[in-house]
Jmol script that loads the backbone (N, CA, C; Angstrom):
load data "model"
ATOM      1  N   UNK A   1      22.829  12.720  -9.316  1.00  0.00           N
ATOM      2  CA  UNK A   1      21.906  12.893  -8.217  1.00  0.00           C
ATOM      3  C   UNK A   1      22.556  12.475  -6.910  1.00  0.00           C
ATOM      4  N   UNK A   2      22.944  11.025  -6.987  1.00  0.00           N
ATOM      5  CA  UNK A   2      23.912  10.923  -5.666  1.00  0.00           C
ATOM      6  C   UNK A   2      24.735  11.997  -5.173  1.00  0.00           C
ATOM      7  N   UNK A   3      25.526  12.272  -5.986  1.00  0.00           N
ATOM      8  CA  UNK A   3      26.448  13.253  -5.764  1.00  0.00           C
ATOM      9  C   UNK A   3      26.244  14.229  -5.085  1.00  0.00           C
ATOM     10  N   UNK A   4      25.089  14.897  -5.904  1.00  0.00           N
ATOM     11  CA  UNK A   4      24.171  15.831  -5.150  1.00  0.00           C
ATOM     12  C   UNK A   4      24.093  15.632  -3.571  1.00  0.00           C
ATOM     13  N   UNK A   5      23.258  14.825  -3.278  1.00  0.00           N
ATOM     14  CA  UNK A   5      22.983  14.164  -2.193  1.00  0.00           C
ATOM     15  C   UNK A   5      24.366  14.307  -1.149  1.00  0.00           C
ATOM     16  N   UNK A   6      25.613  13.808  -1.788  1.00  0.00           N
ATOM     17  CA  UNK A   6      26.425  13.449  -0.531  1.00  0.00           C
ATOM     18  C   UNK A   6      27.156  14.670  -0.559  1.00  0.00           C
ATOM     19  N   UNK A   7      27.045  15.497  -1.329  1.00  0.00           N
ATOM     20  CA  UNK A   7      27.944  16.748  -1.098  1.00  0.00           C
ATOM     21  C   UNK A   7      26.884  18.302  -0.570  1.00  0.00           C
ATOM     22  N   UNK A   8      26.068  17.714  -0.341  1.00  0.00           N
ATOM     23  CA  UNK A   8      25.041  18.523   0.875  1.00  0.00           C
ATOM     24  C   UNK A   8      24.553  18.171   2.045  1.00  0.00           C
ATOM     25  N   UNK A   9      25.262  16.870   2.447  1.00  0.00           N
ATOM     26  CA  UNK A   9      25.208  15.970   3.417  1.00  0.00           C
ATOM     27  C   UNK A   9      26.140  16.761   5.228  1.00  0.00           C
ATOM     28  N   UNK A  10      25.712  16.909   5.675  1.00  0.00           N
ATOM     29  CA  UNK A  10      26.548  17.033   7.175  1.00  0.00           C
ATOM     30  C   UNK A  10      27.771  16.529   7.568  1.00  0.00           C
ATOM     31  N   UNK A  11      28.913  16.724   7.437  1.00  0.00           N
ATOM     32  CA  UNK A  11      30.028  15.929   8.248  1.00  0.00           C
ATOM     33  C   UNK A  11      31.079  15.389   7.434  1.00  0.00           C
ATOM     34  N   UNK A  12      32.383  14.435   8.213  1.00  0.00           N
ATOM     35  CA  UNK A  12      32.877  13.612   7.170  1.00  0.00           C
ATOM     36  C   UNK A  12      32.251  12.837   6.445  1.00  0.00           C
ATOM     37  N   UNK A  13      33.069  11.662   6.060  1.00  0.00           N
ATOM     38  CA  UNK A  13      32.740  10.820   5.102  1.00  0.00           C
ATOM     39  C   UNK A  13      31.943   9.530   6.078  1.00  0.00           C
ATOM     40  N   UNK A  14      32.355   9.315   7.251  1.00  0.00           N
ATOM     41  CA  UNK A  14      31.564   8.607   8.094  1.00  0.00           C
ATOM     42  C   UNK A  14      30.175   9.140   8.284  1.00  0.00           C
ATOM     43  N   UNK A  15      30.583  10.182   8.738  1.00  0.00           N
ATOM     44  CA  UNK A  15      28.721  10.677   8.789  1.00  0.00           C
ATOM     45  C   UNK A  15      28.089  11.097   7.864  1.00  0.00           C
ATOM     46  N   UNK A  16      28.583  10.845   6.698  1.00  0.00           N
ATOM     47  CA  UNK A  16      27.326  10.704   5.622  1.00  0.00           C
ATOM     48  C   UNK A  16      27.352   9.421   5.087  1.00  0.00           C
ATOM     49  N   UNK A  17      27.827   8.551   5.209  1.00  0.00           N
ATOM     50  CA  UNK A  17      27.660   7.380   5.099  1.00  0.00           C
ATOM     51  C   UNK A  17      26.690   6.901   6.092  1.00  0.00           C
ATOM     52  N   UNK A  18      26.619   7.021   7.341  1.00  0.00           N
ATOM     53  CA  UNK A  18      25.812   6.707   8.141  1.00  0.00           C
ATOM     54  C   UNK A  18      24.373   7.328   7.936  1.00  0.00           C
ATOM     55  N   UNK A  19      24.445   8.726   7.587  1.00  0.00           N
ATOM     56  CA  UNK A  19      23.511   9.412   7.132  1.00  0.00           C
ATOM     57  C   UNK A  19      22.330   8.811   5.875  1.00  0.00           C
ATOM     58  N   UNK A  20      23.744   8.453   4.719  1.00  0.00           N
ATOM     59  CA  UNK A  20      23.047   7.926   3.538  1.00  0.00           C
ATOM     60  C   UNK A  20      22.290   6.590   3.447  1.00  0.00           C
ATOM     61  N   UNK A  21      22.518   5.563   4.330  1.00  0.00           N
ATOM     62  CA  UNK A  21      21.915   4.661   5.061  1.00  0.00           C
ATOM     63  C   UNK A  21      20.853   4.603   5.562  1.00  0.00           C
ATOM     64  N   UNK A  22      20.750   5.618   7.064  1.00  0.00           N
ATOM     65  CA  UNK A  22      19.526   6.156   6.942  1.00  0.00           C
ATOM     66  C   UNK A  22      18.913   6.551   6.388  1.00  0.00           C
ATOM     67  N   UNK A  23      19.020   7.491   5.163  1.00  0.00           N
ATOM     68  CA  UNK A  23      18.180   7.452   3.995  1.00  0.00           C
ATOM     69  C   UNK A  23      17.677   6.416   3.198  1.00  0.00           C
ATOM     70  N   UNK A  24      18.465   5.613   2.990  1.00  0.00           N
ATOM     71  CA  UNK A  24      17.984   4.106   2.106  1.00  0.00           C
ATOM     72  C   UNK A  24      16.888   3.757   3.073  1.00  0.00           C
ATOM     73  N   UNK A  25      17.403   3.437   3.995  1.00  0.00           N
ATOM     74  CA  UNK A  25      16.473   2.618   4.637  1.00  0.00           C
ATOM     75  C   UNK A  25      15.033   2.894   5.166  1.00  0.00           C
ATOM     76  N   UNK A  26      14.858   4.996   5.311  1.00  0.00           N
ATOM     77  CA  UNK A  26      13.711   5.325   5.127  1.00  0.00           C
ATOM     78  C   UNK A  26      13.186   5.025   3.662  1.00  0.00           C
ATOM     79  N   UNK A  27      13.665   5.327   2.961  1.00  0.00           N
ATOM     80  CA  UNK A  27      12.913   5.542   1.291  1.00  0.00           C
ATOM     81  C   UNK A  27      12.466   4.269   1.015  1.00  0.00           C
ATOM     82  N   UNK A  28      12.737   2.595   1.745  1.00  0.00           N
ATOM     83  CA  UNK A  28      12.625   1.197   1.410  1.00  0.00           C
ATOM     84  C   UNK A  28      11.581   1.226   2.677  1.00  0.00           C
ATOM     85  N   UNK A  29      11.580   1.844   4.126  1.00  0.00           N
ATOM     86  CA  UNK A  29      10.236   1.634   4.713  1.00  0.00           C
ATOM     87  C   UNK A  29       8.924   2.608   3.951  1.00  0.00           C
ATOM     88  N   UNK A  30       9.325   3.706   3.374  1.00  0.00           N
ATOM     89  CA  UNK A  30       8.164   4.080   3.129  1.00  0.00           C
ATOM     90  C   UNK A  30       7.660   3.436   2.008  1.00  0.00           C
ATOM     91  N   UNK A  31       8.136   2.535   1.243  1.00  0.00           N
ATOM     92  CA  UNK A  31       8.097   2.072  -0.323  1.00  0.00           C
ATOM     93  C   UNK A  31       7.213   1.067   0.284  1.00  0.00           C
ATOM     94  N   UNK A  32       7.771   0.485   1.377  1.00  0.00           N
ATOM     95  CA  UNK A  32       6.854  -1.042   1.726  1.00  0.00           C
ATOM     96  C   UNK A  32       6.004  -0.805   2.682  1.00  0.00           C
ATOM     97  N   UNK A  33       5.477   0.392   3.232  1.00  0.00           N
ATOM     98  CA  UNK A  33       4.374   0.817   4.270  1.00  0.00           C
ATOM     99  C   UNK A  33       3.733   1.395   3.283  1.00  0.00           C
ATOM    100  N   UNK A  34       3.943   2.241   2.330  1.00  0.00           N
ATOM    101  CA  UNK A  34       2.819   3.066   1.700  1.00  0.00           C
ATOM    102  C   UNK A  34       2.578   3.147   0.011  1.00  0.00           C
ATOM    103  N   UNK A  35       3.697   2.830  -0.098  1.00  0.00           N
ATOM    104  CA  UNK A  35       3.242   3.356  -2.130  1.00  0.00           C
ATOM    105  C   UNK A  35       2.877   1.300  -2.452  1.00  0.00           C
ATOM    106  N   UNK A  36       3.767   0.178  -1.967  1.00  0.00           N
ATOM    107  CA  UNK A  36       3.906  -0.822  -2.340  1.00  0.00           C
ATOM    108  C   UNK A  36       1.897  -1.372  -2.079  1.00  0.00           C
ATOM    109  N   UNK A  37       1.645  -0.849  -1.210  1.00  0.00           N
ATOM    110  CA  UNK A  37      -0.071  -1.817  -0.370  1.00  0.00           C
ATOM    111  C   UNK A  37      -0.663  -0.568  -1.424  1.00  0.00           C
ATOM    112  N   UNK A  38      -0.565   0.418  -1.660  1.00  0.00           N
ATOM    113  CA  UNK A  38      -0.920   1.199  -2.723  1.00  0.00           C
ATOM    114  C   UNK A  38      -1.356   1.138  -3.958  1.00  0.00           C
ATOM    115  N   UNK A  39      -0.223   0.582  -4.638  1.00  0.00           N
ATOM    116  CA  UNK A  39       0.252   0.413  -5.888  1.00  0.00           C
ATOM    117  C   UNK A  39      -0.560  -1.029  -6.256  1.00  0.00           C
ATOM    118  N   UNK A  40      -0.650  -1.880  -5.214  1.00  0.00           N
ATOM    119  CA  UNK A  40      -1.148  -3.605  -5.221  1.00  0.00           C
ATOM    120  C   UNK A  40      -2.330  -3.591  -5.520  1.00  0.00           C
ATOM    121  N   UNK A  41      -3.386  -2.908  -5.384  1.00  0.00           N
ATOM    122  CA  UNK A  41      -5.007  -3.570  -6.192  1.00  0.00           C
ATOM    123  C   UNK A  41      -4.491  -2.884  -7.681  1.00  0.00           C
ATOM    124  N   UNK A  42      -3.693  -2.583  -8.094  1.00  0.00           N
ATOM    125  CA  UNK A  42      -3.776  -1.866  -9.577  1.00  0.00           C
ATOM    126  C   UNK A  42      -2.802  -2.627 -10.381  1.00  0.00           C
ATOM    127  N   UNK A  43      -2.130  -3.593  -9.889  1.00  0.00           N
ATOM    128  CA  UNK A  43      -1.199  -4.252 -10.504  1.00  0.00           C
ATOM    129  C   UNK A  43      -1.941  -5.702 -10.906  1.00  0.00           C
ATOM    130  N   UNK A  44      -1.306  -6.221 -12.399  1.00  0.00           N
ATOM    131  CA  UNK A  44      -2.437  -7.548 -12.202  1.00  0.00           C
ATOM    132  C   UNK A  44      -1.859  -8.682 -12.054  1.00  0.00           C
ATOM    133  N   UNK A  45      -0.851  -8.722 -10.555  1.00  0.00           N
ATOM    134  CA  UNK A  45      -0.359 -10.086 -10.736  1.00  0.00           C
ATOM    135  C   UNK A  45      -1.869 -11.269  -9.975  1.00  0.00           C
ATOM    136  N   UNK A  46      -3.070 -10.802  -9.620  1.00  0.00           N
ATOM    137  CA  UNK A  46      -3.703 -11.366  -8.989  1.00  0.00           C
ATOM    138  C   UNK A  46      -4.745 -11.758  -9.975  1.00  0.00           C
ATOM    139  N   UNK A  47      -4.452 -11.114 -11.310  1.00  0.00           N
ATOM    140  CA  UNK A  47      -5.775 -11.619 -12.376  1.00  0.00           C
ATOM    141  C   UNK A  47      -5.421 -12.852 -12.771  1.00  0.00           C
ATOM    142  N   UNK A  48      -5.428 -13.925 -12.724  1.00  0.00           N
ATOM    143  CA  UNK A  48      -5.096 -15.404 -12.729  1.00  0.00           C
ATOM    144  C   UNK A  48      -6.036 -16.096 -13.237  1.00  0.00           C
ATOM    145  N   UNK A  49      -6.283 -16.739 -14.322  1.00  0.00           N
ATOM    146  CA  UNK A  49      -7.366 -17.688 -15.231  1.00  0.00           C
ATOM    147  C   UNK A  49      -6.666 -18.959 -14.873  1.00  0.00           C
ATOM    148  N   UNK A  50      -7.383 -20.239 -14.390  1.00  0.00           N
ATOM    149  CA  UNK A  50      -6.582 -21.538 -14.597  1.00  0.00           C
ATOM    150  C   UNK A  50      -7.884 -22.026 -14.756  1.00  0.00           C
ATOM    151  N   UNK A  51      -7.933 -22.857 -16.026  1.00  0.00           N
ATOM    152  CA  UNK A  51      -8.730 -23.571 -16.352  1.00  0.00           C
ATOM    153  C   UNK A  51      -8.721 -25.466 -15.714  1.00  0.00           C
ATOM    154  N   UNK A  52      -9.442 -26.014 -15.457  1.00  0.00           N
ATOM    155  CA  UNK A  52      -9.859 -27.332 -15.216  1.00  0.00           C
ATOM    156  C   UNK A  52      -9.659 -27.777 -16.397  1.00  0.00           C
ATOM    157  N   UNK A  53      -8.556 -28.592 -16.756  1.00  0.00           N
ATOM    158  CA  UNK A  53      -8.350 -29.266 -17.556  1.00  0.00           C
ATOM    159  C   UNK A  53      -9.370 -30.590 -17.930  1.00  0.00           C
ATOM    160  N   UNK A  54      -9.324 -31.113 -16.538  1.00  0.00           N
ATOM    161  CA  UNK A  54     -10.644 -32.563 -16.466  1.00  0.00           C
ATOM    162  C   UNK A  54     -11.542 -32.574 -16.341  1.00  0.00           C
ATOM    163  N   UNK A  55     -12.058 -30.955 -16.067  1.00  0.00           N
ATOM    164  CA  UNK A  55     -13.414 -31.007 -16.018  1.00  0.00           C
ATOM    165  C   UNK A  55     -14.159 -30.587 -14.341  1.00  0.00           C
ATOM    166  N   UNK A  56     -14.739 -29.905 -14.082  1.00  0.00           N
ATOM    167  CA  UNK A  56     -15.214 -29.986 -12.767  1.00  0.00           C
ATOM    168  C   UNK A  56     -15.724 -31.148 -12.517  1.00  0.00           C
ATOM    169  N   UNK A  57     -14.974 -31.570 -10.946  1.00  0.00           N
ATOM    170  CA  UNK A  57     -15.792 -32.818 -10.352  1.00  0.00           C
ATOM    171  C   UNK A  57     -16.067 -32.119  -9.470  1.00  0.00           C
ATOM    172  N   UNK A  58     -17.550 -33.091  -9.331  1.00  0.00           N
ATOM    173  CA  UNK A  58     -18.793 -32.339  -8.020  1.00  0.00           C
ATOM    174  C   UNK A  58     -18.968 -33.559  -6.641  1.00  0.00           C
TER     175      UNK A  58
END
end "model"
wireframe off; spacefill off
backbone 0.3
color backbone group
């Protein structure tokens, strides 16, 4: 798949390096603007049981 990617890319090897960069770095903002706040009410790191060991004090 990379491969793919850099051998349909624009230019030398500098400018697809620079290119491919910019790609990372869109595909990691859209991951953490949209699929990540997305994906978060469906994941269960927030279902959390901790029991009172001593007992409720009032």
């Amino acid at each position: 798949m990379y491969g793919w990617i850099w051998r349909h890319l624009p230019g030398n090897a500098w400018v697809r390096a620079v290119i491919s960069l910019i790609l990372a770095l869109a595909v990691v903002y859209a991951l953490f603007e949209y699929v990540f706040p997305w994906a978060e009410p469906l994941l269960p790191f927030n279902d959390v049981t901790v029991d009172d060991a001593q007992g409720a004090r009032g």
